[in-house]
C-alpha positions as semicolon CSV with decimal commas, in nm:
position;residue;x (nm);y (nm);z (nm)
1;X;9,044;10,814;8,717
2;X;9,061;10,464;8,720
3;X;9,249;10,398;8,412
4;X;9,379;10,049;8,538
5;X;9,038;9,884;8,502
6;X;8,847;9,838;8,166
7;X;8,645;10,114;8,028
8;X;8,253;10,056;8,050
9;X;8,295;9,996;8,414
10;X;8,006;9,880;8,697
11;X;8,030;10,053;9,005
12;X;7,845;9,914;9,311
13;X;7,854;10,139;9,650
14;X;7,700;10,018;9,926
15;X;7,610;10,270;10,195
16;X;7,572;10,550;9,935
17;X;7,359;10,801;10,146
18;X;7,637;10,853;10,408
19;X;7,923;11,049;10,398
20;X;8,205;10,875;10,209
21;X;7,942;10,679;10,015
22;X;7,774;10,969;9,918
23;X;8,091;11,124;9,790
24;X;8,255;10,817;9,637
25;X;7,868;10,786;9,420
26;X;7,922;11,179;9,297
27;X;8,282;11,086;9,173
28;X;8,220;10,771;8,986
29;X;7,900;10,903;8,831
30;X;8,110;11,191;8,698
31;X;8,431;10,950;8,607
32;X;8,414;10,882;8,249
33;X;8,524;10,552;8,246
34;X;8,216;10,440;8,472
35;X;7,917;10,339;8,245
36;X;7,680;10,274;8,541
37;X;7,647;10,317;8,954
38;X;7,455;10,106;9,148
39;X;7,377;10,343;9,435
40;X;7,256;10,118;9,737
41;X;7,151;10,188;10,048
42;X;6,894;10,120;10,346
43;X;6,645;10,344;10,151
44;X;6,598;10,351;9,793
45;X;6,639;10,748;9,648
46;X;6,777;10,911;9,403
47;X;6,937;11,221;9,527
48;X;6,819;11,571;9,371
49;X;7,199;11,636;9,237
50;X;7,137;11,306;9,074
51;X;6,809;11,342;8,902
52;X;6,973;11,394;8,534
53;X;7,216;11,137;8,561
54;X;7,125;10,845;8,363
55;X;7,455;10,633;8,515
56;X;7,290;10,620;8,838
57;X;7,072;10,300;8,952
58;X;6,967;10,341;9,302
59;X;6,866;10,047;9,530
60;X;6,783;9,906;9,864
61;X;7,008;9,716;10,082
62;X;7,011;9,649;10,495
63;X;7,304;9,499;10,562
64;X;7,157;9,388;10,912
65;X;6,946;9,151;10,651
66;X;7,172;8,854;10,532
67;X;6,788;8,798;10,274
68;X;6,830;9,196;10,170
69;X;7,182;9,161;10,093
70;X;7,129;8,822;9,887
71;X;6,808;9,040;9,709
72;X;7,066;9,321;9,622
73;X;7,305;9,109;9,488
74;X;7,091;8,934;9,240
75;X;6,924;9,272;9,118
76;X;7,289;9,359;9,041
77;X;7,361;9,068;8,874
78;X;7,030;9,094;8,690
79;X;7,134;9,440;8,567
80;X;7,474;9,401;8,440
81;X;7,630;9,019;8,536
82;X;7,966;9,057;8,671
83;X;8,063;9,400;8,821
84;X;8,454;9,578;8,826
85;X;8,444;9,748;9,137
86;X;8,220;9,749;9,488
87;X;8,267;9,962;9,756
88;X;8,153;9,921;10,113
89;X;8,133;10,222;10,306
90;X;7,918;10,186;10,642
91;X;8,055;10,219;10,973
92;X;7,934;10,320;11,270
93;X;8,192;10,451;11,587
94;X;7,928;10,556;11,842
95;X;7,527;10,607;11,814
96;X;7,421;10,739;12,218
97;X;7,092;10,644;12,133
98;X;7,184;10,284;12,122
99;X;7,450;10,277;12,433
100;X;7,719;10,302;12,147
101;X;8,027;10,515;12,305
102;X;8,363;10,471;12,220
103;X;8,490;10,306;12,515
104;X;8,809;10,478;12,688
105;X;8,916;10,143;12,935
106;X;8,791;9,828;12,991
107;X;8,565;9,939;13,208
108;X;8,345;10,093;12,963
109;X;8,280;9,735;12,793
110;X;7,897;9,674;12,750
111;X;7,831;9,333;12,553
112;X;7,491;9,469;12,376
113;X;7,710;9,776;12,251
114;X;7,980;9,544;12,102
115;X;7,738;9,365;11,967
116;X;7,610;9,604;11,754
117;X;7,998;9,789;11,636
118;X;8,054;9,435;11,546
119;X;7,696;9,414;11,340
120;X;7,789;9,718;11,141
121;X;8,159;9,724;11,145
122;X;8,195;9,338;11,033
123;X;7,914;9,129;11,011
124;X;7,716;9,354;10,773
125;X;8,053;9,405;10,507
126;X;8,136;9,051;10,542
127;X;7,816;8,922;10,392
128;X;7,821;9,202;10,158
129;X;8,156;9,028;10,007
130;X;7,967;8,668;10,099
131;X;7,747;8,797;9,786
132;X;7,900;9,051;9,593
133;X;8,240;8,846;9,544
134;X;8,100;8,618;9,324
135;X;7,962;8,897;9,067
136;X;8,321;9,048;9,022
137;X;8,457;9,045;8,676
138;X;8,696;8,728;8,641
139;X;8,866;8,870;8,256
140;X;9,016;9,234;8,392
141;X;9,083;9,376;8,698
142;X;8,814;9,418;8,950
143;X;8,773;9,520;9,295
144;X;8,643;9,466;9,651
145;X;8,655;9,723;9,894
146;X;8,541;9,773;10,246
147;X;8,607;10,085;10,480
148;X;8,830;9,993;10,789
149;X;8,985;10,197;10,979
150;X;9,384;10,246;11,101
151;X;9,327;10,216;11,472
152;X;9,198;9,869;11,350
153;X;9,564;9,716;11,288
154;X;9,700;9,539;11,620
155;X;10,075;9,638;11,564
156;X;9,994;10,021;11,555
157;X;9,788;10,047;11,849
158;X;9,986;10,221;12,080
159;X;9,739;10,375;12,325
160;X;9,471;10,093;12,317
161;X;9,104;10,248;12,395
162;X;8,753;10,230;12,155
163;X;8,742;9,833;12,240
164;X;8,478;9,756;12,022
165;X;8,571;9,974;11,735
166;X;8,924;9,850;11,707
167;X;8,806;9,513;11,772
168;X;8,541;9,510;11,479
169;X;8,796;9,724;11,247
170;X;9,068;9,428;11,290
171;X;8,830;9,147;11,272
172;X;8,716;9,281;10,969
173;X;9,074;9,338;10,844
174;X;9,103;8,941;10,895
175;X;8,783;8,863;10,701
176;X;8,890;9,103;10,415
177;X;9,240;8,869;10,405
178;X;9,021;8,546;10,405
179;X;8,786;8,620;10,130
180;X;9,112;8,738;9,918
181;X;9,250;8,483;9,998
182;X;8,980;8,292;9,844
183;X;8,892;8,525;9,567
184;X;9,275;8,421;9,410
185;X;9,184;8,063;9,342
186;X;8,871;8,201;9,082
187;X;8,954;8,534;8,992
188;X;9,356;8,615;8,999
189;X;9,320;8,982;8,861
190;X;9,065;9,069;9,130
191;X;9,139;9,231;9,436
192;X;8,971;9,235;9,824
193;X;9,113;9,492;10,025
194;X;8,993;9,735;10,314
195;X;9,042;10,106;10,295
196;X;9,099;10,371;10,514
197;X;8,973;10,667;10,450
198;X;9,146;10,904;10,729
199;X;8,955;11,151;10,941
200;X;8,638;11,280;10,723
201;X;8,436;11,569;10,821
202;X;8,135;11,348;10,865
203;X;7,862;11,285;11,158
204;X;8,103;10,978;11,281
205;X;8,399;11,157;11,329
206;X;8,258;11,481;11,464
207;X;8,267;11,460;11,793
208;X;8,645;11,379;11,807
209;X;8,781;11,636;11,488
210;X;8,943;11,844;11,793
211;X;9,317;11,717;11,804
212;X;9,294;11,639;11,452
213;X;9,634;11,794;11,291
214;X;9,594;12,100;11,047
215;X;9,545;11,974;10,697
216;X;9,452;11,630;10,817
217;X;9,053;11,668;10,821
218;X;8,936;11,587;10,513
219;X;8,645;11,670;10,321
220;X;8,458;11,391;10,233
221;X;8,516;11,449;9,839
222;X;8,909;11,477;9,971
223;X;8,899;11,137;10,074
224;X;8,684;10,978;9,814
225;X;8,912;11,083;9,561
226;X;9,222;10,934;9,708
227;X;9,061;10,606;9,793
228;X;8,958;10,584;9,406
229;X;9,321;10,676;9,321
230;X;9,460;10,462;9,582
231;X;9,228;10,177;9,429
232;X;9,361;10,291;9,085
233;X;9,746;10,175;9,180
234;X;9,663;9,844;9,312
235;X;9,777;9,521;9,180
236;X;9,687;9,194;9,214
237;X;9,943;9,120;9,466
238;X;9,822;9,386;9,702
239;X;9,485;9,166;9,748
240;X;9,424;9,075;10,063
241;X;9,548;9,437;10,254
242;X;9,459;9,785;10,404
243;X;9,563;10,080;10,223
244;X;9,562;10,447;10,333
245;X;9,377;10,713;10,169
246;X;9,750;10,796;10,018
247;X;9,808;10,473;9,894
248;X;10,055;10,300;10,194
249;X;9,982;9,967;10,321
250;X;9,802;9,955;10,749
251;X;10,011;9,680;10,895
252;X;9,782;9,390;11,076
């Protein structure tokens, strides 16, 4: 696992009490390559299954908080300088308690709701890679990676719906492009891409796992795995994209 990046390795997953964060923290602790994981999340813990594991560094991070995000950042600089690979996985589709529904027409639209998709879905990730870009490793490869979504590429929407969700999954797309595109001038082995993980058996996707194809609900250890070995393949020149859990390239 991850044989394309330097041995030694710093891990840094953001939202690492969900899901997919949760899952992608277990496999990197237990990757042998991967001398230490920055586990962050709203609230600092470190996870009974964790207790023995000496890679593990756990932390506190609100990505609602542009000061919590620049806090993490330095702590992570602090404790190891530059970093080879940081993973954003937060993402929120609906939250009732908070108005958040996946809208099926137009007519659904609320502007506090969208407000908030966009607060999670984009704002929070793209400060993460406001702060975190500038601790990536500048000597070997190293990575950026944020979890989008497919129904967030324009050109593959076909049956429109979940407004806000698309809408924050796209515009997120486009400020993944921008900070690659940025990234290349200082770093030219690094790499800022989005990542999607498919349908996980998680709270987000549960209410809508019903018309999900046999064999196409993952677990969420499923899909961590094949967005580290989907991360493993990348080059360079794939900077700046969305890649599926099995490696292909989401059009825009």
């Amino acid at each position: 696992m991850l044989t394309s990046f330097d041995n030694a390795l710093t891990a840094v997953v953001i939202g690492a009490t969900g899901g997919i964060g949760s899952a992608l923290t277990r496999q990197l602790l237990d990757a042998e390559r991967v001398a230490r994981v920055v586990a962050l999340s709203r609230h600092t813990s470190r996870p009974d299954e964790h207790a023995d594991r000496p890679k593990l560094v756990p932390g506190v991070i609100d990505l609602d908080d542009e000061a919590s995000v620049a806090a993490a950042a330095c702590t992570v600089a602090d404790l190891a300088g530059r970093v080879d690979l940081v993973l954003v996985s937060v993402g929120v589709l609906q939250d009732p308690a908070r108005g958040i529904r996946p809208e099926k027409s137009w007519r659904n639209l609320d502007a506090d709701a969208m407000a908030a998709v966009f607060r999670t879905n984009t704002i929070g990730p793209a400060l993460a890679m406001k702060h975190f870009l500038p601790l990536l490793r500048r000597d070997a490869k190293a990575c950026f990676a944020a979890l989008s979504a497919r129904v967030g590429s324009i050109e593959d929407n076909r049956i429109g719906g979940w407004h806000a969700y698309r809408a924050s999954k796209a515009a997120l797309n486009q400020i993944l492009r921008n900070g690659a595109i940025e990234l290349a001038r200082k770093a030219d082995r690094a790499l800022c891409v989005g990542l999607h993980p498919g349908t996980v058996d998680t709270a987000l996707s549960k209410p809508f796992q019903r018309n999900v194809p046999d064999g196409k609900l993952f677990t969420p250890d499923q899909s961590a795995g094949r967005l580290l070995a989907t991360l493993d393949a990348l080059a360079p020149g794939d900077s700046g994209h969305v890649f599926a859990y099995d490696g292909s390239r989401i059009p825009f």
